[in-house]
N, C-alpha and C positions, 0 to 999 in steps of 0.2 A: 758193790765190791765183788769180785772174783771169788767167790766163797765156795764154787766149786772146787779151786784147786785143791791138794791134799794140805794146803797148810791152812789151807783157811777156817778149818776148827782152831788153829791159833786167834785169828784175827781179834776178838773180843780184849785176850789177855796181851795182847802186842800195840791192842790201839796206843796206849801212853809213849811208847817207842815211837810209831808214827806221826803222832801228834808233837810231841819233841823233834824231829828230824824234820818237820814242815815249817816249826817255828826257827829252825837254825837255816834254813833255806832262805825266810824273811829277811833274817838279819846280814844276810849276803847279798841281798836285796833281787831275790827271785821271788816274789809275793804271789807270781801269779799259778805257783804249782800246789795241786791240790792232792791229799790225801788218796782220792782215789787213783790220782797218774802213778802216786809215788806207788801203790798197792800193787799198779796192774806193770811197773815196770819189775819193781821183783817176783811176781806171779808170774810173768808171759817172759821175762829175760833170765834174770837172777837165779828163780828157780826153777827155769824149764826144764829140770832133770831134776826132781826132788829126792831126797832121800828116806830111804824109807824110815829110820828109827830116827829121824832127828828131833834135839832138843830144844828146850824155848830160847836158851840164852844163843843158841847160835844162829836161830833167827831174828833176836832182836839186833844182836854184833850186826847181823846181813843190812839189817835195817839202818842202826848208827854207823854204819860204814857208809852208806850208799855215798857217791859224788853226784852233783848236782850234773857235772856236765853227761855224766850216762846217763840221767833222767832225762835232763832236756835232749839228750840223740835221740834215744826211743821213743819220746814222746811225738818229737818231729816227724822219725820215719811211722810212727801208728798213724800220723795225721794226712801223711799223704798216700799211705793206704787207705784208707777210709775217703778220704775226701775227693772232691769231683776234681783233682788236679791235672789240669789237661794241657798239652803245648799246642794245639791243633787251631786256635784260634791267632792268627797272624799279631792281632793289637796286643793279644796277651802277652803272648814273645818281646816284643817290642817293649810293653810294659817292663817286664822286667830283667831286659838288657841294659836299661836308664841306668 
């Protein structure tokens, strides 16, 4: 987890908030998002401009608010920064013009 951010001295007292927002993601049947995506999508998006005196309840709201579909965007666009995703290979192109 991102525990360098400024909130991540919450992280301990916020896990139950997390762990609740990953189980109501299940039951929408995204099973395959984990704790840490959901951590690094409000760390690296949500709170990329933290504030300085904020409190707990309006990080957990951040948390019980989250929509699944801004997790799964950011999740996507972290994945193809990171990843070797290249169009440079002609098959591959093709691959995924099908």
């Amino acid at each position: 987890m991102n525990q360098s951010h400024q909130y991540g001295r919450f992280y301990k007292q916020v896990k139950p908030a997390l762990e609740s927002k990953i189980e109501e993601f299940k039951i929408f049947g995204y099973e395959q998002v984990k704790e840490k995506e959901l951590w690094d999508y409000l760390t690296k998006k949500k709170w990329k401009k933290p504030k300085e005196e904020v409190q707990m309840y309006e990080i957990i709201a951040d948390i019980l608010s989250a929509k699944i579909g801004d997790v799964m965007n950011f999740t996507t666009v972290e994945a193809f920064k990171l990843g070797d995703f290249t169009l440079d290979d002609e098959e591959e192109r093709k691959e995924l013009l099908k």
